[in-house]
C-alpha positions as CSV (number, residue, x, y, z in Angstrom):
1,X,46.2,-21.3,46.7
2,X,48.0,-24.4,44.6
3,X,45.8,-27.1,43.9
4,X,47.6,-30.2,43.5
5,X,46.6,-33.2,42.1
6,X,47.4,-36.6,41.8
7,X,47.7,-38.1,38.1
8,X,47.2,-42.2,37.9
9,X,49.8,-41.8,34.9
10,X,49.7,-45.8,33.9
11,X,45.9,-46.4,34.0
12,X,43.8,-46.4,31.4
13,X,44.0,-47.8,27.9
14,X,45.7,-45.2,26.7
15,X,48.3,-45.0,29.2
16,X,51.2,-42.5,29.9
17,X,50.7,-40.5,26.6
18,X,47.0,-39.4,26.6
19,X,47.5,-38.7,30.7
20,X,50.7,-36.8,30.2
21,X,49.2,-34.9,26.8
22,X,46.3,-34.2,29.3
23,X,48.3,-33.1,32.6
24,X,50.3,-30.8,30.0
25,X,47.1,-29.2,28.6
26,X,45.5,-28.6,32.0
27,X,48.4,-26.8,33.7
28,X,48.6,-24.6,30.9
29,X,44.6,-23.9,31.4
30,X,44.8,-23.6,35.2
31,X,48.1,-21.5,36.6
32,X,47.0,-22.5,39.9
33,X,47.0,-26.1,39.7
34,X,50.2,-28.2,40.3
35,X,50.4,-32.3,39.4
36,X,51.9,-35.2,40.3
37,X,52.1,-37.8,37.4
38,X,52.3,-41.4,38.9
39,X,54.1,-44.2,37.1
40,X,57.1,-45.8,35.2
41,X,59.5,-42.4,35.7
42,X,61.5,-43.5,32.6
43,X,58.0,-44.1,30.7
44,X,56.8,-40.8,31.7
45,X,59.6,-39.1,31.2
46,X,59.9,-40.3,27.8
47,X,56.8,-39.1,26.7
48,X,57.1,-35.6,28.7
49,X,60.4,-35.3,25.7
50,X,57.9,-35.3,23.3
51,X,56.7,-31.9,24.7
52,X,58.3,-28.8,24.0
53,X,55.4,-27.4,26.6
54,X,57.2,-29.5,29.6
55,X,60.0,-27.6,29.5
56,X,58.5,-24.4,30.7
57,X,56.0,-26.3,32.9
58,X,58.7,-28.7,35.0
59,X,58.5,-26.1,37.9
60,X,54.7,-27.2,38.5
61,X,54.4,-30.9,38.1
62,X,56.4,-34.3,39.8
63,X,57.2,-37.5,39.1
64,X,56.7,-39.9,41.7
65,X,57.8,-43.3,40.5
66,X,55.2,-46.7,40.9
67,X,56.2,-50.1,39.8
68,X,52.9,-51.3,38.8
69,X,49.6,-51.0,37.2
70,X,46.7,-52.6,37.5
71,X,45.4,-54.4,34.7
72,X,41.7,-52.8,33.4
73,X,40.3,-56.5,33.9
74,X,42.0,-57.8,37.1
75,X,39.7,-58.2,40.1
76,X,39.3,-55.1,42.7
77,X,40.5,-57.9,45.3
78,X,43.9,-58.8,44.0
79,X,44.9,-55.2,43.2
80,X,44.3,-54.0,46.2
81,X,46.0,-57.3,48.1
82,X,48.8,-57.3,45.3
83,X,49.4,-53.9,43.6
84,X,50.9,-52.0,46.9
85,X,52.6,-50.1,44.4
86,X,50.8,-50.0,41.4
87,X,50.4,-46.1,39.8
88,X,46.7,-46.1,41.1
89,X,47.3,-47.1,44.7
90,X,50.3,-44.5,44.8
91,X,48.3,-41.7,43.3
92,X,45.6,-42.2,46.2
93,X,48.4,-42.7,48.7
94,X,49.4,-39.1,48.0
95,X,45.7,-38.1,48.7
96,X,46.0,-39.9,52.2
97,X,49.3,-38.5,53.2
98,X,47.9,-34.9,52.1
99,X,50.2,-34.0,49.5
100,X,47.6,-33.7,46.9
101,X,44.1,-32.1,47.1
102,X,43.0,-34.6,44.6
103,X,43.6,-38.0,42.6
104,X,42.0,-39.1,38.5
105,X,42.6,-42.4,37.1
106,X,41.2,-44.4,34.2
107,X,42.1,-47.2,35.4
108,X,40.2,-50.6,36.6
109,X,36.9,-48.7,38.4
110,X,36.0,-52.0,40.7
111,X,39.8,-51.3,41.2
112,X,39.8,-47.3,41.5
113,X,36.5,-47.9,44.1
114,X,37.9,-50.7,46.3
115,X,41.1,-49.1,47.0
116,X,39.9,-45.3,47.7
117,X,37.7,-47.2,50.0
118,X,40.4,-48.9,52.0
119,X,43.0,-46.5,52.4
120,X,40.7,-42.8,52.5
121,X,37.5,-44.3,54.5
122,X,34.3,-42.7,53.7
123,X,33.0,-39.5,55.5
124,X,31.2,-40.0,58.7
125,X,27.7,-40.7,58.3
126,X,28.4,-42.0,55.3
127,X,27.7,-45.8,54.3
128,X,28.8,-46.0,50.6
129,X,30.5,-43.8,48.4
130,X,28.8,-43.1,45.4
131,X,29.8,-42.6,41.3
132,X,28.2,-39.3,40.1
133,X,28.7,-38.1,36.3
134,X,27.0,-35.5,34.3
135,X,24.7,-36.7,31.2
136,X,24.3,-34.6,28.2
137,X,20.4,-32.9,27.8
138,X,18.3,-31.1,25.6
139,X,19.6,-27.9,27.6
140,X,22.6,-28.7,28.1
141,X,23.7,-31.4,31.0
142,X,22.4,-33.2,34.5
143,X,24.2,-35.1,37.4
144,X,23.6,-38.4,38.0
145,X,24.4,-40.8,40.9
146,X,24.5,-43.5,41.6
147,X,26.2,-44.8,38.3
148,X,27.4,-48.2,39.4
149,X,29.0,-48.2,42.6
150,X,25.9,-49.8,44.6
151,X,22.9,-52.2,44.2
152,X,20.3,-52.5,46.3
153,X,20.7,-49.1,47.9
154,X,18.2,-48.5,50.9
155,X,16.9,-45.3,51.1
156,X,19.2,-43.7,54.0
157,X,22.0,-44.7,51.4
158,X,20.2,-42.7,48.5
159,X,19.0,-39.9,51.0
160,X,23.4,-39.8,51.8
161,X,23.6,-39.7,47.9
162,X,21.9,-36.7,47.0
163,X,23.0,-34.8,49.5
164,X,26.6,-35.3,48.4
165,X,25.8,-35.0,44.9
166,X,23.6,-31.7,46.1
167,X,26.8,-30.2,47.4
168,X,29.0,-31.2,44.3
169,X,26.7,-29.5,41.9
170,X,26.3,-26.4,43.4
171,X,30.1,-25.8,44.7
172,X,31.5,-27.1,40.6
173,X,28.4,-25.5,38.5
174,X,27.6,-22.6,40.7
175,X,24.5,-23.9,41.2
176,X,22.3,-22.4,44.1
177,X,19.9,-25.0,45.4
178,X,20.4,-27.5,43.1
179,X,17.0,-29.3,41.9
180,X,16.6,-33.0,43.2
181,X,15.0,-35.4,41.2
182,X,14.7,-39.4,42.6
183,X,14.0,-41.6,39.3
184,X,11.1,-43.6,39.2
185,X,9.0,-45.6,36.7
186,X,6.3,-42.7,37.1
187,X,6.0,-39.7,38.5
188,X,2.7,-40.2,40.8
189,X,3.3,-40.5,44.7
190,X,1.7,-44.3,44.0
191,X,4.4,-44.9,41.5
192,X,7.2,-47.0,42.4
193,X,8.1,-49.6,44.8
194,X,8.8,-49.4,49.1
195,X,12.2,-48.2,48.8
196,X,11.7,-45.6,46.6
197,X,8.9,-44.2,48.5
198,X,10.3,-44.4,51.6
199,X,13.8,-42.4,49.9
200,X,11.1,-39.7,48.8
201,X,9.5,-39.2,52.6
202,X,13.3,-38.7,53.6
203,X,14.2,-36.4,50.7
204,X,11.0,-34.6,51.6
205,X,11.7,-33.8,55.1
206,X,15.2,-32.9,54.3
207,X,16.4,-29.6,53.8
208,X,17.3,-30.5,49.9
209,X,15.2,-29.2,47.0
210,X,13.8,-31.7,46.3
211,X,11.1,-32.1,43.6
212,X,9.5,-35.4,43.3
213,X,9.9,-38.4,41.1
214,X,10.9,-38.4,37.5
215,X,10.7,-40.9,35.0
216,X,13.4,-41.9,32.6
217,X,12.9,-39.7,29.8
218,X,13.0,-36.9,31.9
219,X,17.1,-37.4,32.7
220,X,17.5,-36.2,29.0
221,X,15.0,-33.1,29.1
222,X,17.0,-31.5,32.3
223,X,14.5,-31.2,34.3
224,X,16.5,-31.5,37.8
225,X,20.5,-30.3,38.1
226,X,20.7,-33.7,40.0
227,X,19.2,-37.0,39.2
228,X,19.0,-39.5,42.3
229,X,19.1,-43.5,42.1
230,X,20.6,-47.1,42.8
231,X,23.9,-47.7,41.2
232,X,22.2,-50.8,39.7
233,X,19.6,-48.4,37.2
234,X,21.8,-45.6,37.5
235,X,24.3,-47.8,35.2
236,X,22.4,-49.0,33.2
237,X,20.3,-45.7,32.0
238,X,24.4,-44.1,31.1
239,X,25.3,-47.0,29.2
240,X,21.9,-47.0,27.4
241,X,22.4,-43.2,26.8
242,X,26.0,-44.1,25.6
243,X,24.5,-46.8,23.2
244,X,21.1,-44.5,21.9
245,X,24.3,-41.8,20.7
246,X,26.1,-44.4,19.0
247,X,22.9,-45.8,17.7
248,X,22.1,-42.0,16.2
249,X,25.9,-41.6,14.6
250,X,25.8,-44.7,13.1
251,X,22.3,-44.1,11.3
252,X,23.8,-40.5,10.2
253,X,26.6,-41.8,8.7
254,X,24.7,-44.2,6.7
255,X,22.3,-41.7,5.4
256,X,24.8,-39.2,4.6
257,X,27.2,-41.8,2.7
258,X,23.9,-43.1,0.7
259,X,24.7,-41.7,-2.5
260,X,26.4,-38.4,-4.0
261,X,23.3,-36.8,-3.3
262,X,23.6,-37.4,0.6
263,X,27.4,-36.8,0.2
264,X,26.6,-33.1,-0.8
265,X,23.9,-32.9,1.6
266,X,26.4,-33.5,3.9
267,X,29.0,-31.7,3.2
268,X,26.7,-28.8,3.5
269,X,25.8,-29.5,6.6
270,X,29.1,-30.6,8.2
271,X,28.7,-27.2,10.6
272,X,25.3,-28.7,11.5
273,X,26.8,-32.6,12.4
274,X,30.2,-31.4,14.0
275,X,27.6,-29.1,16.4
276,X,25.5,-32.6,17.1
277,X,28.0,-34.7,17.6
278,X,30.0,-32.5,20.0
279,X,26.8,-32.0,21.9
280,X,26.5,-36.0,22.5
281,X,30.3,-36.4,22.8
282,X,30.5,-38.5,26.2
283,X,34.4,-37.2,25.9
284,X,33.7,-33.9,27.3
285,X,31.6,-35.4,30.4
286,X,34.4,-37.7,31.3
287,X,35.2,-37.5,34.8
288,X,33.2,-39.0,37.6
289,X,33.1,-38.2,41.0
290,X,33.3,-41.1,43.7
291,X,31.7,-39.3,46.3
292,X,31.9,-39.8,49.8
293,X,35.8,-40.9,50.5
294,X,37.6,-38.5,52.9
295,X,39.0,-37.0,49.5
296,X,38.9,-36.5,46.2
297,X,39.2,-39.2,43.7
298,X,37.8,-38.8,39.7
299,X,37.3,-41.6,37.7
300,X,38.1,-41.0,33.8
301,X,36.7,-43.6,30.8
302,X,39.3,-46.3,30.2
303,X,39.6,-45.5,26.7
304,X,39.9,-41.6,27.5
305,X,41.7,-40.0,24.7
306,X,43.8,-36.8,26.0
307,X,41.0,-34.3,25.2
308,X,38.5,-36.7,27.4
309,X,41.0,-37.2,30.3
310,X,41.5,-33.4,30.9
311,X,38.2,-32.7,31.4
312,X,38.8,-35.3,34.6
313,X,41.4,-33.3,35.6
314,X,39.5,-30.5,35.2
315,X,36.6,-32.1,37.2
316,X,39.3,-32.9,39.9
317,X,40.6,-29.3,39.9
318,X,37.3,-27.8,40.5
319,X,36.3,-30.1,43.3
320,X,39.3,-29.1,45.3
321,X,39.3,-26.1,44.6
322,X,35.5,-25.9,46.2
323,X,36.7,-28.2,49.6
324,X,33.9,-30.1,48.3
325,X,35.1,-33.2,50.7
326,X,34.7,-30.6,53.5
327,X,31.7,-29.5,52.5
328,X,29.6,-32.8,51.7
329,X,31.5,-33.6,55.7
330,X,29.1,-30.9,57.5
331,X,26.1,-31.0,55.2
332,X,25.8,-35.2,55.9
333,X,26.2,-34.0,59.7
334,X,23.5,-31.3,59.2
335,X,21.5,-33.4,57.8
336,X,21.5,-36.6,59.5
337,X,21.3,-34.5,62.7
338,X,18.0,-33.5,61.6
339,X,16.8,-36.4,60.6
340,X,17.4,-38.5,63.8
341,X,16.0,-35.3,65.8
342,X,12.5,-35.9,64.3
């Protein structure tokens, strides 16, 4: 089976060359997979030129020519009112009309979100989609949703969130029975405030494994595959992750640039500090997953470099490749079935 996906060729900061680079890379990684790079078709085929690799690859990708592009800071409400053919509303178009199994952009998110939204609908049963992205761990990496998407969530909306992000874990990590986590500021029943306790009773009586509150410090110890919250905390515990990383490579560098002494110390242990900082590198957990729409839809970092956005294709590929939209479809039913029969 082809799995086709939809490349938002314009978005991003980086624009047509780090999403063509990346498109190039991935079909070379996955034979199976066929793309369709959205943009300025003189722009992108410029930059294809500048790959020897597109020559024996043009028999698995498009080009499907958009006007525009949404600027990174323009507001979700005039790009989806103005941009009818910006590269972003195109690529999702082509998830709508079925021609692609799958969409990744870096472009504007509020953007990316707002426009899914309106032209794929969410799933039935479901209220909000949700952002879900892995965080790195002392083990290796968790899920994490909501990042951003929603504040305020009640708990039928966070209840819909971990069973979609339940399904996406196990179908892309292989996974069975994904551990669910619902982050709290303790992890005593008495902990926390009416919402959240009312989300547990209903993660409880699903048929998720669920396993009770945990506190912050616990995203970064791994002890659940999937970490459940508002998008409000949910954002700000990945940007403070993002900052405590960048805190830890600045300090490094300082220490290791001290003197000659710390210069050979460091030399020595370049093996040591290319292994650490690969292990925090937020580049190789790009790609988040805006669960919920009636399709696929990744959303890469705006400042993606090509290395970074292919691992959002790669993301993309993977949920298609599992039907995860199919999937999350029967197990909302499943479950909300369940809950309204008690």
């Amino acid at each position: 089976m082809t799995i086709r996906v939809s490349i938002d060729a314009s978005g991003g900061d980086r624009g047509i060359p780090a999403t063509i680079t990346a498109g190039l890379k991935a079909l070379s990684v996955f034979q199976d997979l066929h793309l369709y790079f959205v943009g300025d078709e003189s722009a992108i085929k410029v930059e294809l030129k500048q790959h020897p690799s597109s020559q024996q690859l043009s028999n698995r990708f498009n080009i499907t020519h958009a006007s525009e592009v949404i600027a990174m800071d323009e507001s979700p409400s005039s790009a989806l009112r103005k941009k009818k053919d910006s590269s972003m509303r195109v690529a999702i178009n082509l998830v709508k009309d079925e021609t692609v199994d799958a969409c990744v952009s870096a472009g504007n998110t509020g953007a990316l979100m707002a426009i899914s939204r309106f032209v794929l609908k969410t799933i039935k049963g479901i209220d909000r989609p949700a952002i879900m992205g892995r965080i790195p761990t002392m083990i290796g990496h968790t899920h994490m949703l909501d990042l951003g998407a929603n504040v305020d969530s009640k708990p039928k909306a966070l209840l819909e969130f971990a069973i979609m992000g339940s399904i996406a874990v196990e179908y892309t990590e292989g996974i069975i029975s994904p551990t669910v986590g619902l982050l709290n500021i303790g992890e005593e029943e008495m902990k926390g405030n009416n919402n959240i306790k009312k989300t547990a009773e209903l993660l409880k009586a699903s048929n998720l494994n669920y396993v009770g509150f945990i506190e912050g410090d616990d995203i970064y110890k791994g002890v659940v595959d999937l970490v459940v919250c508002d998008g409000f905390e949910g954002n700000i515990a990945l940007k403070a992750s993002e900052g405590v990383a960048a805190m830890m490579g600045h300090y490094l560098k300082q220490a290791f640039t001290r003197n000659i002494f710390s210069k050979i110390i460091a030399l020595i242990a370049t093996p040591v500090l290319k292994d650490f900082k690969s292990s925090l590198d937020p580049g190789q957990y790009n790609g988040a997953s805006l669960l919920g729409l009636r399709g696929v839809v990744i959303k890469s970092h705006g400042g993606a470099d090509a290395d970074s956005f292919f691992q959002a294709i790669k993301e993309a590929y993977l949920e298609a490749q599992a039907k995860i939209t199919e999937k999350i479809a029967d197990q909302v039913s499943l479950e909300l079935g369940n809950q309204q029969s008690e």
